[in-house]
Legacy VTK file of the C-alpha trace (Angstrom):
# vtk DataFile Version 3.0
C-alpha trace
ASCII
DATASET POLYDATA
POINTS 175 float
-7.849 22.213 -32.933
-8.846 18.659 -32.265
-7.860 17.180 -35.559
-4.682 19.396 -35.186
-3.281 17.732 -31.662
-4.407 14.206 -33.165
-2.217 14.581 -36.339
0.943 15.971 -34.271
-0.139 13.487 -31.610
0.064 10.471 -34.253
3.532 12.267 -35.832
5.221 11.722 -32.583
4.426 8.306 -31.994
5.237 7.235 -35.558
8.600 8.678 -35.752
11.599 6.843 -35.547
12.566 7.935 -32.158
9.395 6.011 -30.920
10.253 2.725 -32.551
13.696 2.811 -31.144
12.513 3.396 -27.319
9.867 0.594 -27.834
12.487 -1.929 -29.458
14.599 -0.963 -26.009
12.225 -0.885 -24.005
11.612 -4.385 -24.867
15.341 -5.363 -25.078
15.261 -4.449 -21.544
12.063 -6.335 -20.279
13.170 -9.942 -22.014
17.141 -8.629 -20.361
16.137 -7.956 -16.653
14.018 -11.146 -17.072
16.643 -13.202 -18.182
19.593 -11.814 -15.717
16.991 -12.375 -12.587
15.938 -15.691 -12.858
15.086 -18.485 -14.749
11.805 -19.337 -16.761
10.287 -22.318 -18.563
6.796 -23.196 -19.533
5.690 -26.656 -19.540
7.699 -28.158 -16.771
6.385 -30.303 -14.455
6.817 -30.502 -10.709
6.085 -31.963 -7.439
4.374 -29.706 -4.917
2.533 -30.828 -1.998
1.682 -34.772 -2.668
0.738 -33.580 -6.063
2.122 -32.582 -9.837
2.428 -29.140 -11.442
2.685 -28.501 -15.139
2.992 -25.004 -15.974
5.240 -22.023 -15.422
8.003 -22.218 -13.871
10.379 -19.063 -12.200
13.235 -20.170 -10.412
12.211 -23.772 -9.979
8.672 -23.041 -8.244
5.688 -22.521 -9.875
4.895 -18.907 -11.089
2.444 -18.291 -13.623
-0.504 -20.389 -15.716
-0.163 -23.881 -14.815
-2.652 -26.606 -13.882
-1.852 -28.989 -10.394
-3.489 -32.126 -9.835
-3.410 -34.593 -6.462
-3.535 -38.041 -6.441
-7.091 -37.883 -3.961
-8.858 -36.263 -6.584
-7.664 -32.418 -6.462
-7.135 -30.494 -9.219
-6.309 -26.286 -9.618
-6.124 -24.806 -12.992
-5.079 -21.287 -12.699
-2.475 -18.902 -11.650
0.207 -19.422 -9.464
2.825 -17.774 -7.452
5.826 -19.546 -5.898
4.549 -22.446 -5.497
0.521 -21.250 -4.290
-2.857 -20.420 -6.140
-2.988 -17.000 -6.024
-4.545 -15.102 -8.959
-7.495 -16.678 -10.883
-8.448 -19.890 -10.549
-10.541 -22.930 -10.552
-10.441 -25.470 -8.029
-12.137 -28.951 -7.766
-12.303 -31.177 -4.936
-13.069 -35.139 -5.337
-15.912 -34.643 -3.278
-17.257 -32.429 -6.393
-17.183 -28.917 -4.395
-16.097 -26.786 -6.801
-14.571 -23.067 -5.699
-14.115 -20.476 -9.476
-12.478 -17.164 -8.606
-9.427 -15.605 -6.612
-6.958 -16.866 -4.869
-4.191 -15.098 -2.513
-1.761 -17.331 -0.916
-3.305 -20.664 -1.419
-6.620 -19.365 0.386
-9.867 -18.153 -1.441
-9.467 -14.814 -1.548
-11.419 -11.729 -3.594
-14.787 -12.455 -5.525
-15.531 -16.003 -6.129
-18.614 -18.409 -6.565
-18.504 -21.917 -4.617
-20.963 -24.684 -5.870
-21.079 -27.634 -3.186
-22.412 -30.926 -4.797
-25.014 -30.703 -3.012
-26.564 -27.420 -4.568
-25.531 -24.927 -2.023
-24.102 -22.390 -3.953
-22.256 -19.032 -2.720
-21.258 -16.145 -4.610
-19.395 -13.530 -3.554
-16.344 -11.713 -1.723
-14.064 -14.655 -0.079
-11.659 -13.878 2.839
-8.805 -16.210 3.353
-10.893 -18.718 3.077
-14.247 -17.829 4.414
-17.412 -16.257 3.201
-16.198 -12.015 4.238
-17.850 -8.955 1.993
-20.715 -8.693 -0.028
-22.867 -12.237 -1.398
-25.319 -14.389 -1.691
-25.961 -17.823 -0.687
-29.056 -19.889 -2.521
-29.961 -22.850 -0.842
-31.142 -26.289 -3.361
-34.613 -25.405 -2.915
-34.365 -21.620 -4.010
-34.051 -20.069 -0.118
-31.353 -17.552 -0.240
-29.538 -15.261 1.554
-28.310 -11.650 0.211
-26.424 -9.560 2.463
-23.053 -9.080 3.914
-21.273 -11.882 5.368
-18.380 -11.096 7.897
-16.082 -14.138 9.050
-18.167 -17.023 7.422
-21.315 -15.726 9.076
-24.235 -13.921 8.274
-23.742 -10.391 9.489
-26.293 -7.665 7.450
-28.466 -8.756 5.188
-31.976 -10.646 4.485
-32.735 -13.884 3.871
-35.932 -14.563 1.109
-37.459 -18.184 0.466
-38.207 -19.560 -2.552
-41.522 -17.503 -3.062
-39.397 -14.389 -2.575
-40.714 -13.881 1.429
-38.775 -12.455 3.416
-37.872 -15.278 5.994
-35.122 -13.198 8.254
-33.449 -9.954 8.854
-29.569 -10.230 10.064
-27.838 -7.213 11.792
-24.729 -7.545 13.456
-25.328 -11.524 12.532
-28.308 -11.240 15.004
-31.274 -12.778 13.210
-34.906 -10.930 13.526
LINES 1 176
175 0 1 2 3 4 5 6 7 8 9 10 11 12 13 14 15 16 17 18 19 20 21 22 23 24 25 26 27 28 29 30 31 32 33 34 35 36 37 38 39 40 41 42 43 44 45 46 47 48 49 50 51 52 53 54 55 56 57 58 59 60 61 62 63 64 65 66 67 68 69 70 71 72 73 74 75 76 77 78 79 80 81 82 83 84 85 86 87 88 89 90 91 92 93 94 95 96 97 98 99 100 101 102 103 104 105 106 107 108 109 110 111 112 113 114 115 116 117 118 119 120 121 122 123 124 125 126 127 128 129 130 131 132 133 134 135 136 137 138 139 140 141 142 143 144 145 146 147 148 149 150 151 152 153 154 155 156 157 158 159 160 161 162 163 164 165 166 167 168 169 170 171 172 173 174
């Protein structure tokens, strides 16, 4: 019965009728694209005291592209209209470094944030702070694993080095 509904399955899709609706179906995707704006790759623009190269919709940037700033800055990632927002890597001339997601210019979604210093966080990001589930390790090993809720530590535990439990957090009380 299996073998049956695979054959008749693999008869439909390889009939004639099926390559026309794909070839239109694609006709129409590369048509509404065209009639509703305009697209390049490769351009190069000036957003926010810095340069673009990438995709381009409509004159802003919308897609893969990389953006660099003269202090040092630098995104390589996904954009739209003009803002990171997708996946992304950004580095900051202090040597922070932030690889993950992006909404609307602000970290946003699951991330991991390496200062230069060693302080490293990975987790859920919320525009722009430390918000969901994560852990933050410390240079010398120390690390916290819990939830974080507005850039704080809300529920979790915090181990040293030796794997000791240092502190307890609830409601970002510590115990």
């Amino acid at each position: 019965m299996i073998n049956e509904m695979q054959s008749n399955k693999s008869l439909k899709l390889s009939g004639g009728g099926f390559d026309r609706g794909l070839k239109r179906l694609l006709f129409l995707l590369l048509a509404s694209t065209l009639l509703t704006g305009s697209y390049a790759y490769g351009e190069t623009l000036q957003i926010d005291g810095g340069t673009y190269t990438g995709e381009v919709v409509d004159g802003r940037a919308h897609g893969q592209g990389t953006w660099t700033h003269p202090e040092g800055y630098k995104y390589a990632g996904q954009f739209k209209d003009d803002k990171f927002h997708g996946q992304g890597t950004l580095t900051l001339s202090d040597g922070n470094k932030y690889v993950g997601q992006f909404k609307d210019d602000s970290l946003h979604g699951q991330g991991a944030l390496t200062a230069a210093d060693g302080n490293k966080y990975v987790g859920e990001f919320k525009d722009n702070k430390m918000h969901g589930q994560g852990t933050y390790t410390w240079p010398n090993g120390d690390r916290y694993v819990g939830e974080w809720k507005d850039h704080k530590q809300w529920q979790g535990i915090e181990y040293l080095s030796s794997g000791k439990i240092a502190a307890t957090f609830s409601n970002s009380s510590c115990s």
